[in-house]
C-alpha positions as CSV (number, residue, x, y, z in Angstrom):
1,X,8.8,-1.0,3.5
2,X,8.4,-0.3,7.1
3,X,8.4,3.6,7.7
4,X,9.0,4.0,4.2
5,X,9.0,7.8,4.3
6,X,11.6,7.9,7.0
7,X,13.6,5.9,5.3
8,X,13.7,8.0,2.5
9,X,14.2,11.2,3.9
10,X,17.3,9.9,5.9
11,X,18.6,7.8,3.1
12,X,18.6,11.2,1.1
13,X,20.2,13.6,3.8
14,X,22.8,10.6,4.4
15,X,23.9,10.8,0.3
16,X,24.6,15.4,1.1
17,X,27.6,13.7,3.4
18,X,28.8,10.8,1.3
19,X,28.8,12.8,-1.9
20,X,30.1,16.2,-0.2
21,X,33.8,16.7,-1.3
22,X,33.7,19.0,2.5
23,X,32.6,18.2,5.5
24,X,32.4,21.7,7.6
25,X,29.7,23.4,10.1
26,X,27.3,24.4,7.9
27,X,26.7,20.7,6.0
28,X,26.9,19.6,9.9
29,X,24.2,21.8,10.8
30,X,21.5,21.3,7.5
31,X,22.1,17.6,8.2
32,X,20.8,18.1,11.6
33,X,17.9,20.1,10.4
34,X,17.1,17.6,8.0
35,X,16.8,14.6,10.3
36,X,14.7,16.5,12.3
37,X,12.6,17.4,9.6
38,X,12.2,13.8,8.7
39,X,11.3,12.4,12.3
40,X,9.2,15.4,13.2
41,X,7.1,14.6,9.9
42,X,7.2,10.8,11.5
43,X,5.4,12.5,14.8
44,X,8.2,11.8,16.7
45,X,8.0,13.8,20.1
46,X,10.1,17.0,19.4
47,X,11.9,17.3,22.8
48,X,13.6,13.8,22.0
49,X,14.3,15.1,18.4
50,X,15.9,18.0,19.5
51,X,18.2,16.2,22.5
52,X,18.8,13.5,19.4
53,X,20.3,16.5,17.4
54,X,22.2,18.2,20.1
55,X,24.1,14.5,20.5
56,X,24.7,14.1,16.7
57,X,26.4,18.0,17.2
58,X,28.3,17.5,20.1
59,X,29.6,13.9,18.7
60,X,30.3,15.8,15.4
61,X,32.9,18.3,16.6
62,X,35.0,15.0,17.5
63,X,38.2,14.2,15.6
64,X,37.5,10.6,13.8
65,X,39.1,8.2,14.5
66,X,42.6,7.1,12.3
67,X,41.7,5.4,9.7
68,X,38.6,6.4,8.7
69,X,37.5,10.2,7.2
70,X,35.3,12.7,9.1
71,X,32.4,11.9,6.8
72,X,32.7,8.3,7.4
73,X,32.5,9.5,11.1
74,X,29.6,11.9,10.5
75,X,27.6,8.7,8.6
76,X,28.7,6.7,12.4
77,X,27.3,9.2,14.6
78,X,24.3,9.2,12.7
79,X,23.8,5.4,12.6
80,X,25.0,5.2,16.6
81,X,22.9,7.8,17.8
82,X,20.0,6.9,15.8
83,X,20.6,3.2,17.3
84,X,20.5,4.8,21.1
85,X,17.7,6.7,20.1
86,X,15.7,3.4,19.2
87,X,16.5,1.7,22.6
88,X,20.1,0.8,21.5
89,X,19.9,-3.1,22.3
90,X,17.5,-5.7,21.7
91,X,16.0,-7.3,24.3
92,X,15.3,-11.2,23.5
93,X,13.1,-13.1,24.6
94,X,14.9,-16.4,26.0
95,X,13.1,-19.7,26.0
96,X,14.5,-21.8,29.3
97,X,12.0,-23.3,31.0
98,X,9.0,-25.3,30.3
99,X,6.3,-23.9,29.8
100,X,7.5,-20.8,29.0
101,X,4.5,-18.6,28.9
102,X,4.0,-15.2,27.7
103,X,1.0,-13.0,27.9
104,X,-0.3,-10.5,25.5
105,X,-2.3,-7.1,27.1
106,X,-3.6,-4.3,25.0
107,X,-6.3,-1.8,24.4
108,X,-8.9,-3.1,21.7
109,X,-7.8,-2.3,18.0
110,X,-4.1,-3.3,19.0
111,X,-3.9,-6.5,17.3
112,X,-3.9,-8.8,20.0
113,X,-5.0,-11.9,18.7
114,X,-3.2,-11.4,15.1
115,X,0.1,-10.9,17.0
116,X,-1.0,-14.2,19.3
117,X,-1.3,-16.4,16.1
118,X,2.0,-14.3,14.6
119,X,3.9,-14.8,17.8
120,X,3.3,-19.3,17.7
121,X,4.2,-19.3,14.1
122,X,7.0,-17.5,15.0
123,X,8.6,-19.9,17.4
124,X,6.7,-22.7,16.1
125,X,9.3,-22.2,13.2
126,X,12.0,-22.5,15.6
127,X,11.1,-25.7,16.2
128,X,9.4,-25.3,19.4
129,X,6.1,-27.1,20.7
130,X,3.7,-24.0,20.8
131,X,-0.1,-23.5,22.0
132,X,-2.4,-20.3,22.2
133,X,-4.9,-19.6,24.5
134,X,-7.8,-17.4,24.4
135,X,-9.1,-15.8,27.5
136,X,-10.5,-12.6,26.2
137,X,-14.2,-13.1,27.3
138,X,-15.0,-9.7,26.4
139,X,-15.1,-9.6,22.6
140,X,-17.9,-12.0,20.7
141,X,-14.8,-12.9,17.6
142,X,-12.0,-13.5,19.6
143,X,-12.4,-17.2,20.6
144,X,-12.9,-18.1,16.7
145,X,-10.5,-15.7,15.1
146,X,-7.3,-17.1,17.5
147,X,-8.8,-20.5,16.7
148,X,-8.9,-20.1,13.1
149,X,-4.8,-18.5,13.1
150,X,-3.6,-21.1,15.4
151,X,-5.1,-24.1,12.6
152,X,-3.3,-22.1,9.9
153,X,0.0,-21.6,11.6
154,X,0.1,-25.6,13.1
155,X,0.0,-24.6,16.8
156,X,-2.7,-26.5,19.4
157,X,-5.1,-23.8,20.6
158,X,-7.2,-23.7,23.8
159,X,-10.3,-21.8,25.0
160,X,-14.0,-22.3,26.2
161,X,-16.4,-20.4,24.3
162,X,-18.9,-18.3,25.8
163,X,-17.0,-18.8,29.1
164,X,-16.8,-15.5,31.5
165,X,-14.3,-16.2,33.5
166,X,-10.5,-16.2,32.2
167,X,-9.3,-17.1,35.4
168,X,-11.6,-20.1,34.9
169,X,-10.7,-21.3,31.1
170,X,-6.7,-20.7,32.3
171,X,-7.3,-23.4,34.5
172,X,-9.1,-26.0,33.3
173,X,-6.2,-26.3,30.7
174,X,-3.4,-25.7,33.1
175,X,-1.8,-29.4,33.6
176,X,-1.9,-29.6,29.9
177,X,0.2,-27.0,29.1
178,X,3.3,-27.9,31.0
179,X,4.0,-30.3,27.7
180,X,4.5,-27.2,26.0
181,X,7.7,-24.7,25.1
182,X,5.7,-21.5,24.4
183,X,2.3,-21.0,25.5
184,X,0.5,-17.8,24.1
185,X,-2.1,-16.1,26.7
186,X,-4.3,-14.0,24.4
187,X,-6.1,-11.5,27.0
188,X,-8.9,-8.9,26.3
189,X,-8.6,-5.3,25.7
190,X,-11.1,-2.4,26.6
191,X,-11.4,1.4,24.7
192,X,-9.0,2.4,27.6
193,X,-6.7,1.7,30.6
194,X,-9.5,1.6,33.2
195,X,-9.5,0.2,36.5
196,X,-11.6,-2.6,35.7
197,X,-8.8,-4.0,32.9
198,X,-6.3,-3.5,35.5
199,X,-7.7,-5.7,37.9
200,X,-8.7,-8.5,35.2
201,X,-4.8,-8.4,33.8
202,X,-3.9,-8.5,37.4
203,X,-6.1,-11.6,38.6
204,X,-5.3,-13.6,35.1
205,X,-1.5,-12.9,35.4
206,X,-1.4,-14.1,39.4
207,X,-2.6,-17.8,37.6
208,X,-0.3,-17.6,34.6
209,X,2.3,-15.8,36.7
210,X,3.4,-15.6,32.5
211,X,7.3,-15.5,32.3
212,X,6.7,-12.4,29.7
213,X,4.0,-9.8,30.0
214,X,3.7,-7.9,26.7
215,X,2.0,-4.8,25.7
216,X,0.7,-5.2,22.0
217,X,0.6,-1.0,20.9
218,X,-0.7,0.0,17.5
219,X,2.2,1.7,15.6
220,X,-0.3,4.4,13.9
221,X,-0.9,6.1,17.0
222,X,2.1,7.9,17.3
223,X,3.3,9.5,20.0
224,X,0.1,8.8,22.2
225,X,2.4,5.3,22.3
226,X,4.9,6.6,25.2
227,X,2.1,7.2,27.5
228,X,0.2,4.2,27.1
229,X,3.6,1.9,27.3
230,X,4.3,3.7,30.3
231,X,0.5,3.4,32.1
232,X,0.8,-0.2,31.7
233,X,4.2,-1.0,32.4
234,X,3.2,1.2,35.9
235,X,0.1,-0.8,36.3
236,X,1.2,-4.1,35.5
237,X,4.6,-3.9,35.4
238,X,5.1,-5.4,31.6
239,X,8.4,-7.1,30.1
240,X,8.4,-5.5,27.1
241,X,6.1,-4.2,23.7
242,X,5.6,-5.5,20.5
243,X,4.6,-2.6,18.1
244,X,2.1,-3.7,15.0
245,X,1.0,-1.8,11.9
246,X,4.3,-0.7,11.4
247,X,3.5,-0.7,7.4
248,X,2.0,1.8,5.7
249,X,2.0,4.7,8.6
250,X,3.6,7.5,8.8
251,X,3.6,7.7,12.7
252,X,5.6,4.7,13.3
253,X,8.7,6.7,14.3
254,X,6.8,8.3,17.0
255,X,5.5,5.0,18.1
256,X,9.1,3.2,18.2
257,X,11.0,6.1,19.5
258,X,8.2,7.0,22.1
259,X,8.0,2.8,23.8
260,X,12.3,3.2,23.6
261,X,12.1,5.6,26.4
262,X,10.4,3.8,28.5
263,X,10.8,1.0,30.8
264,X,9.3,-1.1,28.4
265,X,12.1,-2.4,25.4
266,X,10.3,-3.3,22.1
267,X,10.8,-7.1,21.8
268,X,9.3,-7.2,18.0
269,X,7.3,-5.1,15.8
270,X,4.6,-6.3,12.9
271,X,5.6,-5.5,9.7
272,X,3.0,-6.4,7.7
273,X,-0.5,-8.1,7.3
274,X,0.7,-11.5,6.9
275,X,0.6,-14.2,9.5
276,X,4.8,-14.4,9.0
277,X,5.1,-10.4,9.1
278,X,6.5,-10.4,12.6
279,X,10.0,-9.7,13.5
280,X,12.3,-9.3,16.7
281,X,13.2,-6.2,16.9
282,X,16.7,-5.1,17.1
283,X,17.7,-1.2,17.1
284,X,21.2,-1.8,15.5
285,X,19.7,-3.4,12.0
286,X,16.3,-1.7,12.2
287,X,18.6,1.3,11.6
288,X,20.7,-0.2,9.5
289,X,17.9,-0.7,7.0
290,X,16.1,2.9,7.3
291,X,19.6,3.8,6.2
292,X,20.1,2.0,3.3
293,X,22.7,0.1,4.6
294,X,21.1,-3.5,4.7
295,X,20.6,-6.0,7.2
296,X,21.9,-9.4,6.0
297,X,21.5,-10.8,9.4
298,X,18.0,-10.9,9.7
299,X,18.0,-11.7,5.7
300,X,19.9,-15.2,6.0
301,X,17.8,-16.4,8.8
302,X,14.4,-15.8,6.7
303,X,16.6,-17.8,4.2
304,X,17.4,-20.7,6.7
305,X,13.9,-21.1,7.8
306,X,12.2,-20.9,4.3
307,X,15.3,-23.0,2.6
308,X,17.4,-24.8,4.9
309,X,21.2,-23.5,6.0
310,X,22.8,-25.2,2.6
311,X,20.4,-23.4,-0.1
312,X,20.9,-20.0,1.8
313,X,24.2,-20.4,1.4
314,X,24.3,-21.6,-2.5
315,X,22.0,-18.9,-3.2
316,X,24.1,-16.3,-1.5
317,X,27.0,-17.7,-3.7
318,X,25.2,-17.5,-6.8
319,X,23.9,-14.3,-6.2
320,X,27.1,-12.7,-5.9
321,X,28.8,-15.0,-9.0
322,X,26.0,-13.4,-11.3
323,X,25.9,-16.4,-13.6
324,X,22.0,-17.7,-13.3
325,X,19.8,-19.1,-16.7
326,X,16.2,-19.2,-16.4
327,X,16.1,-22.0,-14.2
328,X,18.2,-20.6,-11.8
329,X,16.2,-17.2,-11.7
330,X,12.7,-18.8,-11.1
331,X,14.4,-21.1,-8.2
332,X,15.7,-17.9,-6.7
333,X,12.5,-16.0,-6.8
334,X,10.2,-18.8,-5.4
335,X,12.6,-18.8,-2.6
336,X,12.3,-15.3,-2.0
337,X,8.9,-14.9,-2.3
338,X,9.0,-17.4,0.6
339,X,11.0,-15.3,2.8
340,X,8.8,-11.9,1.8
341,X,8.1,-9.6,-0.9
342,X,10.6,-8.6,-2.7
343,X,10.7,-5.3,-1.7
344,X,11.5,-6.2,2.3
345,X,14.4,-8.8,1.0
346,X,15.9,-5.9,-1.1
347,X,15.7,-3.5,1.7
348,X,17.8,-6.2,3.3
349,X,20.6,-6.5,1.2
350,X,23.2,-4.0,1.7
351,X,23.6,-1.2,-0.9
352,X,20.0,-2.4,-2.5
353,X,17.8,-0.2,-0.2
354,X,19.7,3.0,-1.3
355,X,18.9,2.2,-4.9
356,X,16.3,3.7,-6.4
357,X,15.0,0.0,-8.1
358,X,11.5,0.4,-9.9
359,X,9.1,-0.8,-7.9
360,X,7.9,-3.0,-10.8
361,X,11.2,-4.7,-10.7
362,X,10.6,-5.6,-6.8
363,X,7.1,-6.3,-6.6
364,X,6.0,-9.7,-7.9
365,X,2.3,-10.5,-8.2
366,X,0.4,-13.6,-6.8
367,X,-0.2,-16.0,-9.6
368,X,2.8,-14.7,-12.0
369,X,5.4,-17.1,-10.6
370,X,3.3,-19.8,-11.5
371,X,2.6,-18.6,-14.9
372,X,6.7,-17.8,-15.5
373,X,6.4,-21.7,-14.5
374,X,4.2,-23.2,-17.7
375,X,5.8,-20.5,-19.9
376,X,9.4,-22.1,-18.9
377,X,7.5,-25.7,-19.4
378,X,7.3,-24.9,-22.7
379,X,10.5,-23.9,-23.4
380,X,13.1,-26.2,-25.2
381,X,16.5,-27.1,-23.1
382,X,18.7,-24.7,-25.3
383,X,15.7,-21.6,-24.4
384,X,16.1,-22.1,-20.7
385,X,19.9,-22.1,-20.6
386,X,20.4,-19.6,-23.1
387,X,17.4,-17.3,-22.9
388,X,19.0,-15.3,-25.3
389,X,18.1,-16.8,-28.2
390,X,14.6,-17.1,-27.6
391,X,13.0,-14.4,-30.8
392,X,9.6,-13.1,-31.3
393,X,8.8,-16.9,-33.1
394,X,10.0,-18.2,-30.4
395,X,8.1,-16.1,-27.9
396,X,4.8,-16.8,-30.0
397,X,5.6,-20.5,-30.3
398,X,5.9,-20.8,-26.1
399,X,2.8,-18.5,-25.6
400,X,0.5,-20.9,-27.6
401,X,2.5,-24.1,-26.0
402,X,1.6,-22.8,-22.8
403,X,-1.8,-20.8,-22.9
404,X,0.2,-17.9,-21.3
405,X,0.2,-14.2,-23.0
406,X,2.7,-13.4,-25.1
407,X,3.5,-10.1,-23.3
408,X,3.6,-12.5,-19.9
409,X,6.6,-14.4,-22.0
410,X,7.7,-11.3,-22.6
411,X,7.9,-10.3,-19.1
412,X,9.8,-12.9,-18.2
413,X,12.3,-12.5,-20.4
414,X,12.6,-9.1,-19.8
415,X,12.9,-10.0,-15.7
416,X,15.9,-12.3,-16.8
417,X,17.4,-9.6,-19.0
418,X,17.2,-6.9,-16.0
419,X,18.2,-9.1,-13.4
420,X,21.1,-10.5,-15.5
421,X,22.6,-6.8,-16.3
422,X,22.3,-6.1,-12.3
423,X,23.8,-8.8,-11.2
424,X,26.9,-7.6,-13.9
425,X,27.4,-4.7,-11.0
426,X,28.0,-7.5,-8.8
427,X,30.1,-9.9,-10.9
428,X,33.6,-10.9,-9.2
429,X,33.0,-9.3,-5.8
430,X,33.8,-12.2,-3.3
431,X,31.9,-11.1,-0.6
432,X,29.6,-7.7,1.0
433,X,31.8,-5.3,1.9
434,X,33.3,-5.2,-1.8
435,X,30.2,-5.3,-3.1
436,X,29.1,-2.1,-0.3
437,X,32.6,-0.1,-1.8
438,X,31.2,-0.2,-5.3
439,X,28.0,0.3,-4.6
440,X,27.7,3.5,-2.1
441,X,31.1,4.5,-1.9
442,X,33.6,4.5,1.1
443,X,30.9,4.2,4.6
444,X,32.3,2.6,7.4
445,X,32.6,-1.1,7.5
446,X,30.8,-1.5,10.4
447,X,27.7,-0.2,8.9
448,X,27.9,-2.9,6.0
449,X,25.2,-5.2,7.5
């Protein structure tokens, strides 16, 4: 997951307060210590760690509120605080005019262009008419990578190549965008804020005049992020970031926290390599997923875009019913492996990202869907709604049938059998915040997604 380490640390110094019979000073004060310890190691800037503490300690010494216990309040200071400390609202992006057109500026190795073709899929998916454009004259790739993502995400791309002017290619497609909704101005970067790039991003923008200027900031730089959000919002007065390579780096905090303080909101970060990896970003379920506490917001619209309002909701219902055969369970799993890995929809169900699931469990690889697929087409009607009576002869019989491995069959029925005892945790809760009681104990409800 995104700032996986983070996530970890303040999932664990979350569970000392749940599971603490007293709530006094002391346990106030190693919390503290702890979630600085975990943003610190997340090279988050330590002056904004330490005025982050000295809120969660003031707020602490409150009386809750009736009705709820002071750890419940210690667990909502947390989550609110953390929340503020992100940027505290999200700032959308509204589409109310057409064209609306929004350009990217960056420093080279940002991710430009990736987050240009991530950015029309994006809102393509929403059912808007989108089209890219490439005016980065300066590097030799860029006019063939953005046209390459914009064929593989559906969106109409334009761009002269070997053209030297931006000012120049902006215009000669100008009347034709104005029969678009989004229009993506991909610019080009250089090694460093300089002059020169200031006055290029300046000249392209007074032809655009783009309704959204946003920076595109590498996540893995860490707090270096602050003063490069600020030095271009001050020199070209930018609507808002977008943070990538969010996966896999352990200076992601730094990076979000840093861009929060500025002028300059985060409108959405990348998550991931993958052309759909791309999310608006919004403080209050970010946190609410570094905490363990799920984010089914977000979750149901992946499910509405991969499956339709109606399936979303039938899967939701079965989900919670537990009752599934074999059938059901490969339906399920294709669906979600639309929406994601597994791994990112778990983190999104409340109570699932403060288990401790086996990443084996989560983590499905390409291809074994599809073998699952002619294992199951060799199964009889009886085997697929009562997997429990398939036996080792049966298992041998549907591994020959099918020219899959018997341990694949295996794995498949061991999948079900897991999946099916899990889901008995779940049976008979009618909706999440049941389902949250049993699973993590008393937190507050307004933490439960």
């Amino acid at each position: 997951m995104v700032l996986e380490k983070l996530s970890e640390s303040l999932k664990s110094t979350l569970s000392r307060i749940t599971n603490s019979i007293f709530v006094d000073e002391k346990l106030i004060n190693e919390l503290v210590k702890d979630i600085q310890r975990a943003l610190l190691q997340s090279d988050t800037n330590v002056k904004l760690v330490f005025e982050l503490s000295t809120k969660i300690k003031d707020r602490a010494k409150e009386n809750p509120p009736a009705g709820i216990t002071k750890r419940e309040h210690i667990v909502k200071i947390v989550y609110e605080e953390l929340t503020n400390f992100l940027g505290k609202e999200a700032r959308e992006i509204t589409i109310n005019k057409k064209p609306t057109q929004i350009m990217l500026v960056g420093l080279f190795g940002s991710g430009k262009t990736t987050t240009a073709g991530k950015l029309g899929k994006y809102y393509r998916k929403r059912g808007l008419r989108v089209a890219v454009m490439q005016t980065d004259t300066w590097r030799p790739a860029a006019y063939d990578q953005l046209e390459q993502l914009a064929k593989q995400v559906g969106v109409d791309f334009f761009g002269i190549k070997n053209e030297k002017s931006p000012v120049k290619i902006y215009n000669a497609f100008k009347e034709k965008l104005k029969e678009y909704d989004v229009v993506i101005v991909d610019t080009a970067g250089r090694d460093a804020l300089s002059e020169e790039l200031i006055e290029e991003l300046n000249k392209i923008n007074a032809v655009v005049r783009a309704d959204e200027r946003l920076l595109v900031i590498s996540g893995d730089i860490g707090q270096a992020a602050q003063k490069q959000a600020q030095a271009f919002h001050d020199s070209c007065t930018i609507s808002g970031v977008i943070v990538t390579k969010l996966e896999g780096t352990a200076k992601g905090g730094g990076a979000l926290s840093a861009c929060a303080v500025t002028n300059a909101p985060i409108v959405f970060i990348g998550v991931g390599e993958k052309i759909d990896d791309l999310e608006s970003f919004n403080p209050e379920r970010f946190v609410s997923r570094l905490l363990g506490m799920g984010d089914l917001e977000s979750l149901l619209e992946k499910a509405r875009e991969v499956v339709g309002e109606e399936q979303a909701r039938d899967m939701s219902e079965k989900f919670l019913r537990g009752d599934f055969n074999l059938l059901d369970l490969y339906e399920q799993m294709s669906a979600m492996k639309k929406m994601g890995s597994f791994g990112k929809i778990m983190e999104m169900l409340p109570g699932m990202g403060a288990l401790k699931l086996p990443k084996e469990m989560l983590q499905v690889q390409e291809g074994k869907l599809e073998k699952w697929k002619y294992a199951m087409n060799s199964m009889t009607k009886e085997e697929l709604e009562d997997p429990e009576v398939i036996s080792a002869e049966r298992i041998d019989r549907i591994a020959s049938g099918s020219g899959v491995k018997v341990n694949e069959v295996r794995e498949l029925i061991k999948q079900y059998r897991q999946s099916k005892k899990m889901m008995k945790m779940f049976k008979g809760e009618k909706d999440m915040n049941s389902l949250m009681k049993k699973m993590s104990g008393k937190l507050p409800k307004g933490l439960m997604g």
